[in-house]
C-alpha positions, -999 to 999 in steps of 0.1 A, spaced: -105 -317 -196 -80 -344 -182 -53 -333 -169 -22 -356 -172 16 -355 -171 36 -380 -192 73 -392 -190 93 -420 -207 118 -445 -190 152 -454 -205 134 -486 -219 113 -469 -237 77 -474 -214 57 -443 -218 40 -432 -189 13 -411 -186 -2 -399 -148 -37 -383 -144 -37 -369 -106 -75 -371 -91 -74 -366 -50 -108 -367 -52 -113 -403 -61 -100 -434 -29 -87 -457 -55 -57 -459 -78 -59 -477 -114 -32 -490 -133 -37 -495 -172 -8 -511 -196 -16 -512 -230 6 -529 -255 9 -522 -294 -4 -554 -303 -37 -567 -316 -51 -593 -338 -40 -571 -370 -3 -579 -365 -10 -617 -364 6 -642 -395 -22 -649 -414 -17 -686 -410 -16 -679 -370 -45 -658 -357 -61 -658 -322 -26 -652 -305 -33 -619 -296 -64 -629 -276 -47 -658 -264 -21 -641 -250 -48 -617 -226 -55 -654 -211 -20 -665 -209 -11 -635 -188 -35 -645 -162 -17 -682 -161 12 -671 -139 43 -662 -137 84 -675 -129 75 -658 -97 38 -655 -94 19 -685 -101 -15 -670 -92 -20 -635 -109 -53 -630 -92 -47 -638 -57 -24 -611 -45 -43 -587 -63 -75 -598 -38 -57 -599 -7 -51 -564 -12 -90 -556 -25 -79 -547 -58 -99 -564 -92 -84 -564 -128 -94 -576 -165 -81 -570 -199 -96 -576 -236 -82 -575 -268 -95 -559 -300 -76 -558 -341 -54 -529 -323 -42 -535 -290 -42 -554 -260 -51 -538 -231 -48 -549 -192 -60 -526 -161 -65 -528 -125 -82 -508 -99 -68 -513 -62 -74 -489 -30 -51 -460 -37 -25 -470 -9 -22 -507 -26 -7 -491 -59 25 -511 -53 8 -540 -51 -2 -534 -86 31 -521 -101 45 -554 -90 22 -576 -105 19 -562 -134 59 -554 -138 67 -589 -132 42 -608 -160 62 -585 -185 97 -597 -173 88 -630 -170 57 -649 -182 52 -683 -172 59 -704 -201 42 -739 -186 31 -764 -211 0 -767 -187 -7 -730 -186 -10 -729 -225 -35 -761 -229 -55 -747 -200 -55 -715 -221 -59 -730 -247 -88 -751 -240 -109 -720 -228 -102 -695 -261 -113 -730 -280 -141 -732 -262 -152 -694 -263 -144 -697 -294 -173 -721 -303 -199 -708 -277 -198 -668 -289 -186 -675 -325 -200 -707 -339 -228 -718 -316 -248 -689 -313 -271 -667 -334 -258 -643 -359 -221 -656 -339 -206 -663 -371 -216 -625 -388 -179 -611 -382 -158 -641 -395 -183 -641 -426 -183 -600 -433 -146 -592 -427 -129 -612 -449 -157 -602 -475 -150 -562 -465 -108 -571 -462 -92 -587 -488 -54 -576 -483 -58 -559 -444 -50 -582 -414 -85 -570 -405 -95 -597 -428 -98 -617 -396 -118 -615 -364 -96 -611 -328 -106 -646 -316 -92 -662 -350 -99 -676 -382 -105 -704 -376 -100 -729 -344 -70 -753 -358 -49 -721 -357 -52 -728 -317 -54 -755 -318 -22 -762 -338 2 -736 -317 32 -742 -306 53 -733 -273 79 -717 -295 53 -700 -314 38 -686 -277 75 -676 -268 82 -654 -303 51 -637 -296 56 -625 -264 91 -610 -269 82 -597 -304 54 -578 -285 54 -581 -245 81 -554 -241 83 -517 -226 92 -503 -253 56 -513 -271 37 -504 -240 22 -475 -229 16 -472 -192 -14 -451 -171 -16 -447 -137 -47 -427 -123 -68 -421 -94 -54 -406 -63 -18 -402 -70 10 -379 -72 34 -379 -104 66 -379 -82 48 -415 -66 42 -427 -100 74 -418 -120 94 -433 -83 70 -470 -89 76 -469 -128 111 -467 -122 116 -495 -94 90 -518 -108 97 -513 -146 129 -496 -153 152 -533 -146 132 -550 -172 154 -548 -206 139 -532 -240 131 -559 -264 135 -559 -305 102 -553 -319 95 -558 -356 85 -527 -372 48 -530 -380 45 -528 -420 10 -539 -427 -7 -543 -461 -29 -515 -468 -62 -523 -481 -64 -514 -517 -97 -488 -524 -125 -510 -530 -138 -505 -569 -168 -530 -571 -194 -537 -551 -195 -574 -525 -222 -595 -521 -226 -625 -498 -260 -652 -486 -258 -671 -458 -285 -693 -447 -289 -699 -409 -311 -711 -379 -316 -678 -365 -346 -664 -357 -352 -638 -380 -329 -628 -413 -307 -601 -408 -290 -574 -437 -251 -563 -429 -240 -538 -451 -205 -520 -446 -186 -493 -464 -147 -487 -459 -142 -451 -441 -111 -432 -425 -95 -449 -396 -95 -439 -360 -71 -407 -359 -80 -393 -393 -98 -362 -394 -124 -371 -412 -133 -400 -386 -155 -373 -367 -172 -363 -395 -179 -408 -404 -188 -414 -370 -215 -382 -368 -230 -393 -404 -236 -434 -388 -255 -417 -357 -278 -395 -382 -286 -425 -399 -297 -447 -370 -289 -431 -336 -320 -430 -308 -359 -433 -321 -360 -402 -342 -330 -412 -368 -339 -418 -402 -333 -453 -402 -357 -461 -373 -382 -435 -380 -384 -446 -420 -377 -485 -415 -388 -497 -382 -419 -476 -372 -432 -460 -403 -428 -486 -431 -423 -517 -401 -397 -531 -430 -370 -539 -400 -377 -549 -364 -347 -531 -357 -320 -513 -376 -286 -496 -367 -258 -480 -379 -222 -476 -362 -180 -471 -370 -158 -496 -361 -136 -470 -346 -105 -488 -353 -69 -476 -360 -63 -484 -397 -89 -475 -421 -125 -489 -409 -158 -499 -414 -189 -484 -412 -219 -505 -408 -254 -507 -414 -272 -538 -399 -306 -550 -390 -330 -575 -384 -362 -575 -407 -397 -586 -399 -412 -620 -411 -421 -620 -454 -399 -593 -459 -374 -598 -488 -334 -589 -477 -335 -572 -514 -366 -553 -509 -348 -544 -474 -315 -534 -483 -336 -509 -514 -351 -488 -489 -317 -485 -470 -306 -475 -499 -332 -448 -504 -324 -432 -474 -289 -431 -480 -291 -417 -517 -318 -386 -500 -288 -380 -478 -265 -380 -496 -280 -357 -520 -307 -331 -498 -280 -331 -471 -282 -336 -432 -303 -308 -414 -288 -285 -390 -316 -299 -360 -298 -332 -372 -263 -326 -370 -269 -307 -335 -290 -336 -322 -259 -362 -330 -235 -337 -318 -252 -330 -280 -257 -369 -282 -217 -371 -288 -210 -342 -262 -229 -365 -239 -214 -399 -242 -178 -383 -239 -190 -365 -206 -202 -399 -190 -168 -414 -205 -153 -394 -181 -169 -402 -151 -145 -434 -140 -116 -428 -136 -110 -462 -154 -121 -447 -187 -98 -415 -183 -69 -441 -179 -80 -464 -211 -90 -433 -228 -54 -416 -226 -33 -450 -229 -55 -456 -266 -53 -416 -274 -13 -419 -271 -8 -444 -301 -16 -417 -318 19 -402 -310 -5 -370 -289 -22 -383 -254 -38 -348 -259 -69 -355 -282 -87 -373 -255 -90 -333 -245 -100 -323 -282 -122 -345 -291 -148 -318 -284 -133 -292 -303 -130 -319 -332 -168 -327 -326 -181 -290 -328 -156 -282 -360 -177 -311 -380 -196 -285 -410 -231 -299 -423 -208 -298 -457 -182 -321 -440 -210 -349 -436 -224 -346 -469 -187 -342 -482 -176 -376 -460 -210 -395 -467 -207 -391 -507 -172 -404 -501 -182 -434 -480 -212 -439 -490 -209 -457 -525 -221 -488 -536 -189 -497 -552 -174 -495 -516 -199 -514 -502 -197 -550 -491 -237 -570 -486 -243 -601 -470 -278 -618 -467 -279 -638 -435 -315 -659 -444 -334 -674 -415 -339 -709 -418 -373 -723 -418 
């Protein structure tokens, strides 16, 4: 259980603080509403870009990093199709520090020309090292858009393509950051060892001067229900070929999402899953196999990939996938099964809440959904999941006609 206390400023910041004496340090965690989903489709990668642009200094703090350090704190951010999320740990009597830092890159971000092709350069560059250079790199700019063909999660966070960074503008940089750099499309954590009355008198000082902003109501295109089954070959110097397979499921705060995400770890998760146990050590079809849920916010993806051993066709591959999903899908999960999956899902949110770093993120991404609460029901949701929800959830997931296939082929 996390216990927390929440409050909202005049400029709309919600702030959520999670008290832990027990712990020297103090973390600060700002999320903001904004992810690669609610980028123009002709101008992706400016959600990631702007995680590096926040580091490049601002009006009145050209180096981000370096008063952070003097005061033995550390900091880093990432950015996923949802949200954009920044965090910093410091020793709990530096807080301030932090408030400060942070506080001030939301007023007033250094818009210098310099700053954005220094930026620039580097999200390029990542761009072609992670995405475009390396083995299997390319998978998620090939299998979204072949999953998505209406959703913004069409896309992948770093971008479509690179002449969409290449090709922004100052102006473009600007609209961005007051469309979505504002406290009232933030949500603000503070844990570690603090006290509410500290926290709500810092929130106030540090963030309640800066001035709500207009942000455009988020209307997104749903993704229409998939009818007809996808199919996509890609050849490639990789070192073995590789089978993705995905199917479109509930999103992130749906109730059925526990049910999706207990179904993928039946399949596929640890040694003794079907998956592994059919595929990898008993027919040595795949070298290795997994299965997993995208987790994300608007209705997701769950995957099955894997790499197969040498001679084996992709075809012959993905038909004994498909076996395995058909005999559950029919016969049914067993209970040792659904128990398994559900001590291994006890267990992972126990470790989750070891940091105090994860409590912070946890809460900040629990309160998009309008209730910071379900961080502390996840558990309940968890043990409520029936064996007739999974076979219920899978036979509605589960389809080939909601199924999108690509082939990546090993060269020779």
């Amino acid at each position: 259980m996390i216990q927390f206390e929440e409050f909202t400023l005049e400029n709309g910041l919600r702030v959520i603080v999670h008290e832990d004496p027990t712990v020297e340090i103090a973390v600060l965690n700002i999320l903001y509403d904004v992810g690669s989903r609610d980028e123009h489709p002709d101008k992706t990668g400016f959600a990631h870009l702007f995680e590096h642009l926040m580091f490049g200094g601002s009006v009145n703090i050209p180096n981000y990093d370096e008063p952070l350090q003097k005061v033995g704190g550390e900091n880093n951010a990432f950015t996923n199709t949802d949200i954009t999320n920044y965090y910093l740990t410091v020793p709990a009597a530096n807080i301030e520090t932090g408030f400060w830092l942070e506080s001030d890159r939301m007023l007033s971000l250094s818009f210098d020309p310099n700053v954005l092709e220094v930026q620039r350069k580097v999200v390029i560059e990542e761009f072609k090292q992670r995405y475009l250079n390396q083995p299997y790199g390319d998978v998620w700019l090939r299998l979204r858009p072949l999953a998505y063909l209406k959703h913004p999660y069409q896309w992948a966070t770093i971008g479509k393509e690179i002449s969409h960074l290449e090709n922004a503008t100052m102006d473009d940089v600007r609209g961005f950051f007051f469309n979505h750099y504002a406290p009232n499309n933030a949500i603000l954590v503070v844990a570690g060892n603090v006290t509410k009355d500290q926290v709500k008198r810092l929130s106030e000082k540090w963030f309640g001067p800066i001035p709500r902003q207009h942000v455009t109501k988020r209307n997104l295109t749903p993704e229409p229900a998939q009818t007809t089954k996808r199919f996509l070959e890609v050849d490639a110097k990789v070192p073995a070929s590789a089978f993705y397979k995905s199917y479109h499921m509930p999103g992130r705060f749906h109730h059925d999402y526990y049910a999706a995400d207990l179904l993928s770890d039946i399949l596929s998760r640890g040694h003794s899953s079907r998956l592994y146990q059919k595929l990898v050590k008993e027919k040595e079809i795949f070298t290795s196999v997994s299965s997993f849920v995208m987790g994300t916010i608007d209705p997701g993806l769950l995957v099955i990939n894997g790499r197969v051993k040498n001679g084996v066709k992709l075809a012959d591959a993905e038909q004994e996938v498909n076996q395995i999903v058909e005999e559950l899908l029919v016969k049914g999960a067993t209970e040792e099964e659904l128990t398994k999956v559900k001590n291994q899902a006890y267990s992972t949110l126990e470790f989750g809440e070891v940091e105090v770093m994860n409590r912070a993120m946890n809460l900040a991404f629990a309160k998009l959904s309008g209730d910071a609460n379900i961080v502390n029901r996840e558990a309940h949701d968890i043990e409520a999941v029936t064996l007739a929800d999974i076979q219920r959830v899978g036979r509605q997931i589960l389809r080939e006609d909601n199924s999108s296939v690509m082939y990546y082929h090993a060269k020779n």
